[in-house]
C-alpha positions in Angstrom: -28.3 16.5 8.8 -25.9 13.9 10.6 -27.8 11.6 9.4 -27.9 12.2 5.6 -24.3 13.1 5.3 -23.1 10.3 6.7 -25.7 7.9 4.9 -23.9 10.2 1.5 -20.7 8.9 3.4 -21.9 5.4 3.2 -23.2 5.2 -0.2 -20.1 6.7 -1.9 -17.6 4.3 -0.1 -19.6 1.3 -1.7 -19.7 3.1 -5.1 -15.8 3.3 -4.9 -15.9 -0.2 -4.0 -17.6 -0.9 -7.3 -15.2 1.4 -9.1 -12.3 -0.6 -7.6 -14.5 -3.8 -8.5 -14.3 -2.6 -12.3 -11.2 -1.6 -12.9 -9.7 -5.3 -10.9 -12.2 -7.3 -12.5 -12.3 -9.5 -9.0 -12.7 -8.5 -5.4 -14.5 -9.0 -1.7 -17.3 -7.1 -2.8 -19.7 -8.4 -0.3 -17.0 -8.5 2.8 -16.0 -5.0 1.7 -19.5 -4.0 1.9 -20.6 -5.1 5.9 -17.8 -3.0 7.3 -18.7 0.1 5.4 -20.5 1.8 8.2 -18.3 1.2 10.7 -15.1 2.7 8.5 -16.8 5.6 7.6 -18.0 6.2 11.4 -13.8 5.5 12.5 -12.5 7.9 10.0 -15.1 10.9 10.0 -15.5 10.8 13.4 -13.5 9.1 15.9 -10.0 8.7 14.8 -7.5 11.0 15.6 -4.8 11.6 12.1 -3.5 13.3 10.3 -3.4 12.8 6.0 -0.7 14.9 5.6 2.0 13.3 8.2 0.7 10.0 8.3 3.7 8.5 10.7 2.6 11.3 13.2 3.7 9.9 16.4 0.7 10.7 18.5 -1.9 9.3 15.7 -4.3 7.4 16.4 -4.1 3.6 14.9 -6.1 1.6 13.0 -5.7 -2.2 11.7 -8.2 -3.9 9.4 -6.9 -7.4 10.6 -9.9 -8.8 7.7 -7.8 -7.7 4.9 -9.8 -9.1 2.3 -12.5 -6.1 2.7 -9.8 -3.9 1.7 -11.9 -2.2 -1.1 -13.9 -0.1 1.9 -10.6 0.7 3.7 -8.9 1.7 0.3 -12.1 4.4 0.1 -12.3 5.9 3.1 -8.3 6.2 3.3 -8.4 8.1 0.2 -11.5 9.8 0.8 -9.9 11.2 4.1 -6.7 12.6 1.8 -4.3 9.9 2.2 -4.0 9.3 -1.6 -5.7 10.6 -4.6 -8.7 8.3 -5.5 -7.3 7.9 -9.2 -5.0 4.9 -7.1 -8.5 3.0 -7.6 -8.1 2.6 -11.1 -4.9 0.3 -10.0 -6.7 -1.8 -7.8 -5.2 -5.7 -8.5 -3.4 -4.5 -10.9 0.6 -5.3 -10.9 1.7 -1.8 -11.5 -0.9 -0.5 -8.8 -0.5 0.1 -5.1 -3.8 -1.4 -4.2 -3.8 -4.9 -3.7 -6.5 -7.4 -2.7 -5.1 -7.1 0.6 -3.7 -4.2 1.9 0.2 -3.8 2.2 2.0 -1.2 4.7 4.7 -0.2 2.1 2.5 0.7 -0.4 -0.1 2.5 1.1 -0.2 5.9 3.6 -2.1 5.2 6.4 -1.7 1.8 6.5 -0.5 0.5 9.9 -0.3 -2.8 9.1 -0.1 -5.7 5.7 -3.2 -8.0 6.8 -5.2 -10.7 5.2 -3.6 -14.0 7.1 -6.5 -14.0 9.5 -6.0 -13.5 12.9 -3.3 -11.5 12.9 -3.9 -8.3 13.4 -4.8 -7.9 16.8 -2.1 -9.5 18.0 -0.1 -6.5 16.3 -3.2 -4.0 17.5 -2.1 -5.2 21.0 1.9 -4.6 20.9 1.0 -1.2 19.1 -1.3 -0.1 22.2 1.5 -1.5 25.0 4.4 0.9 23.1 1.5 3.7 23.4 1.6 2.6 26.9 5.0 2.4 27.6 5.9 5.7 25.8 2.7 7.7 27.9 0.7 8.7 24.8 -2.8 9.3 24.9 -3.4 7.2 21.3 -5.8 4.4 20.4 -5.2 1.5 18.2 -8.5 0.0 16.8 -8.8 -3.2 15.6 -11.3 -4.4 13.2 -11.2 -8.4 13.1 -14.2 -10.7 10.9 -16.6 -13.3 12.7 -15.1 -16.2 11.0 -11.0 -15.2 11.8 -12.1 -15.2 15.2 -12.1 -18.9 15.0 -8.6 -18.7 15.3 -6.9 -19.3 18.3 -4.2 -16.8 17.9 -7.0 -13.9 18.7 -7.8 -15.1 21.7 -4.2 -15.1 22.6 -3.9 -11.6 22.2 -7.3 -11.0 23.6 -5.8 -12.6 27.2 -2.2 -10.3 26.6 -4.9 -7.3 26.4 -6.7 -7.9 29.5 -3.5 -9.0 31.5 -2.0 -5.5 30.1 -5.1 -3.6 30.8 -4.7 -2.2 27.6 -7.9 0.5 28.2 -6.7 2.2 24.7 -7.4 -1.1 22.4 -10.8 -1.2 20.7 -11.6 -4.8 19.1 -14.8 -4.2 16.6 -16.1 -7.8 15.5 -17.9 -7.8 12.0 -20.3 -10.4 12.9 -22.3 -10.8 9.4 -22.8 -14.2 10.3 -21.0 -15.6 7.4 -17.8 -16.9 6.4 -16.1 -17.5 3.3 -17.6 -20.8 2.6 -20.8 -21.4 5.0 -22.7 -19.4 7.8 -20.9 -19.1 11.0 -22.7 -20.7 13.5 -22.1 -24.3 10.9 -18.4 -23.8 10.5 -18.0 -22.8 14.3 -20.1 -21.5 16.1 -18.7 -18.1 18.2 -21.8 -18.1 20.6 -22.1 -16.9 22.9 -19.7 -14.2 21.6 -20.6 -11.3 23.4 -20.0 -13.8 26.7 -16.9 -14.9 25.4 -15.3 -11.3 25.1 -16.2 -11.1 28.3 -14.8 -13.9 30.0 -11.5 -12.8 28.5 -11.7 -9.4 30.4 -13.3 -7.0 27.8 -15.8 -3.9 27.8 -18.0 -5.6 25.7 -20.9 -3.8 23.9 -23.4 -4.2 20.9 -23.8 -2.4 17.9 -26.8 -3.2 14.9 -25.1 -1.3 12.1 -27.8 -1.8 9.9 -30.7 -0.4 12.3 -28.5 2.2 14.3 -25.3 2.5 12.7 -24.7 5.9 14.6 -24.7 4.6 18.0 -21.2 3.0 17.0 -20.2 6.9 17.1 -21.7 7.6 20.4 -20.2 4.5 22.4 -16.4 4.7 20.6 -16.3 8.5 21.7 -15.8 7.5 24.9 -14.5 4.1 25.1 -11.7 3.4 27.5 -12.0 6.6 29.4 -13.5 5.1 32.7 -12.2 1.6 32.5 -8.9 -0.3 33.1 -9.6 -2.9 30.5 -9.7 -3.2 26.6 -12.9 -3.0 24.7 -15.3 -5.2 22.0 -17.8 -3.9 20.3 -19.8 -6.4 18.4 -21.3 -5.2 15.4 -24.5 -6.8 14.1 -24.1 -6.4 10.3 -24.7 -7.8 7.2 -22.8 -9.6 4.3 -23.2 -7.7 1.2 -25.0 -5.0 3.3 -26.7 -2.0 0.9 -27.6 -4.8 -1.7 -30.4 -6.9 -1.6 -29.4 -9.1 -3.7 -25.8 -10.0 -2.6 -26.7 -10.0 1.2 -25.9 -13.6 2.7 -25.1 -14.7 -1.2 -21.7 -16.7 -0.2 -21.4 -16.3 -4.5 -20.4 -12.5 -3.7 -17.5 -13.4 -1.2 -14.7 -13.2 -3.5 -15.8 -12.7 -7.5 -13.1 -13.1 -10.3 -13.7 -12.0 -14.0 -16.9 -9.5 -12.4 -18.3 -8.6 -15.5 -19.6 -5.1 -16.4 -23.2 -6.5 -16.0 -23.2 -7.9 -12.3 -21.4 -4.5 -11.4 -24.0 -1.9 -13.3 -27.1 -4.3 -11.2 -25.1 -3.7 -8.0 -24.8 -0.1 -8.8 -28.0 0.6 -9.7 -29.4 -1.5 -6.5 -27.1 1.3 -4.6 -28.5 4.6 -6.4 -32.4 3.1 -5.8 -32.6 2.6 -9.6 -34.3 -1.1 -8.8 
C-alpha cells in the first residue's frame, strides 16, 4: 500500500509540474522532474512542520539550494497545505507568487530565495549551528544539484559542517549526471563523489531513486542519531525521470514558449497513455 500511494504521490507532483509548465509557458521541467521522489519522500515522511504556523520555531528545515527545480518544490509545498494549489496558475507570471526560482517573501514554507548555485548549504549550515546553539532537536536538509557542486563555495560549507559536527544537517546530492549544458563527468567530473563527501567528514550513503526510491525513507529516519558528524546522501537519479523521452534530453533543461503539444506528450507519457 506504501508503495502505491506514494508512487500516486509521485505521479501527481509531476502532473502539477506540467500544470505549472502551462500556465508559465517555460520552466525546468526536466530538473524539476529528478528530484521528485526525494521531495515527496521529505515532506510525507520525514520532515517535521507544520502548514499552519510555518515560522514554528522547532520546525524542521528544508533548502532546495537547486532552485531552478522549483516546479516540484512549489507541489509538494502546496500539496502539504502551505498554499492553495490555484497559486499554480501564477507560476512566472508577474502578478504571481511563484517564480522560476523560489523567493522566501513570497512563499510559506520557504526557508530560503535559491537559484545562485551553491548557496544554499552554506545557509543549510548556519541554520543547523543556531539549532545548535539554541538546544533544539531540528534538522535542516539541504538538497544541492550534481553540477552546483562544482562550486567551491559548497565545499566550504561542507568543511564548516564537519569542523561543527553539525550531526543535524542532511546534504542530498541530485546526481542525474547532467548539467545545464553537457553531462557531468565532461564539464567536471565530481568522481569519486561519494569519496569526496567523505574526505570532508560526512556520513555518506547511496540512494537509486529510480530502483528503490523508498530506501531514501528508511536511511533519513534515522540519520544523525548515532553520529557526531553531518550527512550526504547521494541520490542516483535521472534528468527528466518519469519521461522517456526527456530523460538525459539537455533540450528539456530549461523550455521557453512550451507549447500545448510538447506538454499533452509529456502528460500522456506520465498517465501510460504512450
Amino acid at each position: 500500500m506504501e508503495q502505491k500511494n506514494f508512487e500516486k504521490r509521485c505521479l501527481q507532483t509531476r502532473l502539477d509540474v506540467v500544470e505549472m509548465a502551462r500556465h508559465g509557458r517555460r520552466g525546468h521541467i526536466a530538473s524539476s522532474f529528478s528530484i521528485v521522489e526525494s521531495l515527496v519522500i521529505l515532506f510525507d515522511y520525514i520532515l517535521n512542520l507544520n502548514p499552519k504556523d510555518p515560522t514554528w520555531d522547532d520546525r524542521d528545515r528544508f533548502i532546495l539550494s537547486k532552485g531552478h527545480g522549483c516546479m516540484s518544490y512549489y507541489s509538494v509545498l502546496a500539496r502539504k497545505g502551505f498554499f492553495p494549489t490555484s497559486e499554480f496558475e501564477g507560476f512566472c507570471k508577474l502578478d504571481g507568487n511563484l517564480g522560476g526560482h523560489p523567493t522566501k517573501e513570497k512563499i510559506p514554507g520557504c526557508e530560503a530565495s535559491t537559484g545562485s548555485l551553491g548557496h544554499g548549504l552554506s545557509i543549510g549550515v548556519g541554520i543547523a549551528l543556531n539549532a545548535k546553539i539554541d538546544k533544539r532537536n531540528s534538522k535542516c536538509f539541504v538538497l544541492v544539484g550534481d553540477g552546483e557542486c562544482n562550486e567551491g563555495s559548497i565545499w566550504e560549507a561542507a568543511l564548516s559542517a564537519s569542523q561543527n559536527k553539525l550531526n543535524n544537517l542532511i546534504v542530498l546530492v541530485d546526481y542525474n549526471k547532467y548539467q545545464s549544458y553537457g553531462k557531468t563527468e565532461e564539464v567536471c567530473s565530481l568522481e569519486p563523489l561519494t569519496d569526496k563527501w567523505k574526505a570532508f567528514g560526512f556520513d555518506t550513503h547511496e540512494v537509486d531513486m529510480q530502483k528503490s526510491p523508498l530506501d531514501l525513507k528508511t536511511l533519513l529516519e534515522n540519520v544523525g542519531e548515532n553520529s557526531e558528524k553531518p550527512t550526504a546522501v547521494i541520490l542516483h537519479t535521472i534528468k527528466g525521470q518519469g519521461v522517456s523521452f526527456m530523460e538525459g534530453d539537455l533540450k528539456y533543461h530549461h523550455m521557453s514558449k512550451i507549447t500545448d503539444e510538447t506538454l499533452d506528450s509529456i502528460k500522456s507519457t506520465l498517465n501510460g497513455d504512450k
